[in-house]
Every structure is written in C-alpha cells, then in structure tokens.
N, C-alpha and C positions, 0 to 999 in steps of 0.2 A: 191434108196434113192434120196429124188427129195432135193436141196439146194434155200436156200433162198436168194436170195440180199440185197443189206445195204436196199434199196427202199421198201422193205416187209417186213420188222421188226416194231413192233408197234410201237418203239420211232420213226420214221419216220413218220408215221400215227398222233401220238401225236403231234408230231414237226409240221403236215400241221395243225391239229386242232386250234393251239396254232398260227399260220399266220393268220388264216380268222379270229380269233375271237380278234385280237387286229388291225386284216388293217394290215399286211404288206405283205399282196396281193393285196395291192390299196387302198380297203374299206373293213370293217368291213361287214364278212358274217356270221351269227350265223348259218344260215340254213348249211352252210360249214363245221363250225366249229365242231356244231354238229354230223357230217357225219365222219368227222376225228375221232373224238371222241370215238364218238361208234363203229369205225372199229377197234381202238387201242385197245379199250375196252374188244373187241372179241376178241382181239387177246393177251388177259390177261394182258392189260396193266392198273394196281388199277389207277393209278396219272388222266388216260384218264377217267376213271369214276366218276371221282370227278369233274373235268372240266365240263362236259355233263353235270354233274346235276346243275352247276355252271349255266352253257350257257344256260342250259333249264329255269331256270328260269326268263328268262328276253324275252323267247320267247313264243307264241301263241300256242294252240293245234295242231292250222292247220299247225304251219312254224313247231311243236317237228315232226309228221309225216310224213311231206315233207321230212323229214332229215332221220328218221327211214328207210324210201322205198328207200332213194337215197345211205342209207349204205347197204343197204340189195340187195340192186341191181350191186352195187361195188362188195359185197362180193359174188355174184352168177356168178359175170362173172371172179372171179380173182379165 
C-alpha cells in the first residue's frame, strides 16, 4: 500500500492553482493556474473544476492547451 503526503492530496494542488491565478507566486499565471487546477481536478477535487472553468475563460486556446499538456505531463511523471 503506497501512502500519500500532505504535498499529493488535491487541496494541495488546488491550494497551488489558487497562488498562480491570484499572483501570490509573484504574478498572475493562468497557464499555472490552469495546470493546478486540472491536476486537483483529477484527483477528484469538484471546487478545482469549477476554478478551471473559471480560469479558462479568460484564457486563449493556445495558453487552455499549453496548460492541458503541462498537467498531463506532471501527471505522467508523478
């Protein structure tokens, strides 16, 4: 039975999404936000999917994408 850390639970995930997409990671990253988002997302978290669709909207095809491949690539290597 493999155990998870406070760092891999999706309010974690949520909690980074909810940094980039208000700047208190410096500035304001949607493409970040996004990535946080839908990894919480995955990881059954409804609040994180509501945000996404939140954040998506104020973002491009090409920056919702950039964000889909950079969660999908977090989640192939974790």
């Amino acid at each position: 039975m493999q155990t998870s850390s406070a760092g891999d639970m999706p309010e974690s995930f949520f909690e980074r999404g909810l940094a980039f997409s208000a700047g208190r990671e410096g500035r304001v990253d949607l493409i970040e936000a996004h990535k946080w988002f839908n990894i919480a997302a995955a990881k059954g978290d409804r609040m994180a999917a509501r945000h996404r669709e939140e954040v998506a909207g104020e973002m491009s095809r090409e920056q919702i994408a950039q964000a889909l491949r950079a969660a999908r690539e977090w989640i192939s290597r974790h």
